[in-house]
C-alpha positions in Angstrom: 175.5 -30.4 192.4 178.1 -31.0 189.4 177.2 -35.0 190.2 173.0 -34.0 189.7 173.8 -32.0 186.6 175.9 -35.2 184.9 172.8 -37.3 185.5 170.3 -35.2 184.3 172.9 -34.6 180.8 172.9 -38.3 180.5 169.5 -38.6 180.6 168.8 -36.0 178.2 171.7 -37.1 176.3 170.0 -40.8 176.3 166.7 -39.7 175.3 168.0 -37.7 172.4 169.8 -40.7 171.0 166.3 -42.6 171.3 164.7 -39.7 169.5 167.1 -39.9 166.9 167.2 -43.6 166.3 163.2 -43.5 165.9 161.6 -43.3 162.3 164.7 -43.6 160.1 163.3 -46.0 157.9 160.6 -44.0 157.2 163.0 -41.5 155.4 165.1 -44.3 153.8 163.5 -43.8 150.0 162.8 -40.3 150.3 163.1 -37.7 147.6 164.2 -33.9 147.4 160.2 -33.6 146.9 159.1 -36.0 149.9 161.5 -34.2 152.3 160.7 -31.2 151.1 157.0 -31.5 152.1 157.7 -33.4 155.4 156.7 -31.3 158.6 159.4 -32.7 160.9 162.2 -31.6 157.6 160.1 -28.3 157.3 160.8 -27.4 160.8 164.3 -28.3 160.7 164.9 -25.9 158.2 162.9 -23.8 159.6 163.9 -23.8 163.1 167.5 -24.9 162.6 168.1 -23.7 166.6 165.8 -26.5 167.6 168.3 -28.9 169.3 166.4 -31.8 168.9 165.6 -31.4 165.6 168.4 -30.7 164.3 170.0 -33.6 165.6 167.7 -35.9 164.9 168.8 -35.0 161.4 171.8 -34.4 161.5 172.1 -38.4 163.1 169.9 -39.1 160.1 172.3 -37.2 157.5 175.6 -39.9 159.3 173.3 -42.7 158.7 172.5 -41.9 155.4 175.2 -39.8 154.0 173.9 -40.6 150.3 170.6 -38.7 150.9 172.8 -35.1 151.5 171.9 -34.6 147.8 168.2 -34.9 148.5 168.5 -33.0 151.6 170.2 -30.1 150.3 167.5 -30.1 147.2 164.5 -29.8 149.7 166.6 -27.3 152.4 166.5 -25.4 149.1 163.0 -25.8 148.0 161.5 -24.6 151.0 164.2 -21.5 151.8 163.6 -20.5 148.1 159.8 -21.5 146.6 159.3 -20.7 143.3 156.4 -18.5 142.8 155.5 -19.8 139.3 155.4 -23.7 139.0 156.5 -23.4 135.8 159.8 -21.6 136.0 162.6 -23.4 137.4 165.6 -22.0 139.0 169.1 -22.8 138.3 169.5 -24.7 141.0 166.5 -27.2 140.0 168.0 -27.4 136.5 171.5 -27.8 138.1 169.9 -30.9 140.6 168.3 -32.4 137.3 171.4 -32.7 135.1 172.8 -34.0 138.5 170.5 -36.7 138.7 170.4 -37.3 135.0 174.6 -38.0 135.3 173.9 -40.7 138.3 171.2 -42.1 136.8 173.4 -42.3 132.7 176.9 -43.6 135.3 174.8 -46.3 137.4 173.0 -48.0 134.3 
C-alpha cells in the first residue's frame, strides 16, 4: 500500500512539474499591470490554497526572481483596487519612484 501511494505521488509530483514548466515565456515581459489582469495570476491570489497554482508560480517566481517586484505590485492591485482611477495609493507612488530609481541607475 505505502509502495501504491509513492507511485501515485510521483506521478502527481511529475505532472505538477509539467504544469509548471508550461507557458513561462508567456510571462517573461510582463508588467505589474499585465499580471495584474491575468486570470491564472488572479486566481493565484485569489485562491492562494490552490496547490497547483500556487506552485506553478511560485516555480515561476525561482525562474524569474527579477519579476517579484512586478509580482508583488499586481498581488497588490487586485487585493486592494482603487475605487477612483485617479487617486493613487502610497503604495503605487512608492512602486513608481521605485521604478523611476532602476530605470535613472540602469541608463
Amino acid at each position: 500500500m505505502h509502495e501504491a501511494f509513492n507511485q501515485k505521488y510521483q506521478i502527481k509530483l511529475k505532472i505538477l512539474l509539467k504544469v509548471a514548466t508550461l507557458n513561462f515565456q508567456k510571462y517573461e515581459n510582463y508588467h505589474s499591470e499585465d499580471f495584474a489582469t491575468d486570470i491564472y495570476f488572479s486566481q493565484w491570489v485569489r485562491t492562494p490554497d490552490n496547490l497547483t497554482v500556487s506552485f506553478y508560480w511560485e516555480s515561476f517566481l525561482k525562474k524569474y526572481p527579477e519579476k517579484e517586484y512586478e509580482i508583488e505590485m499586481a498581488r497588490h492591485k487586485i487585493s486592494n483596487p482603487i475605487s477612483q482611477p485617479d487617486q493613487f495609493s502610497q503604495y503605487d507612488i512608492d512602486s513608481l519612484w521605485h521604478q523611476i530609481n532602476i530605470t535613472i541607475t540602469t541608463n
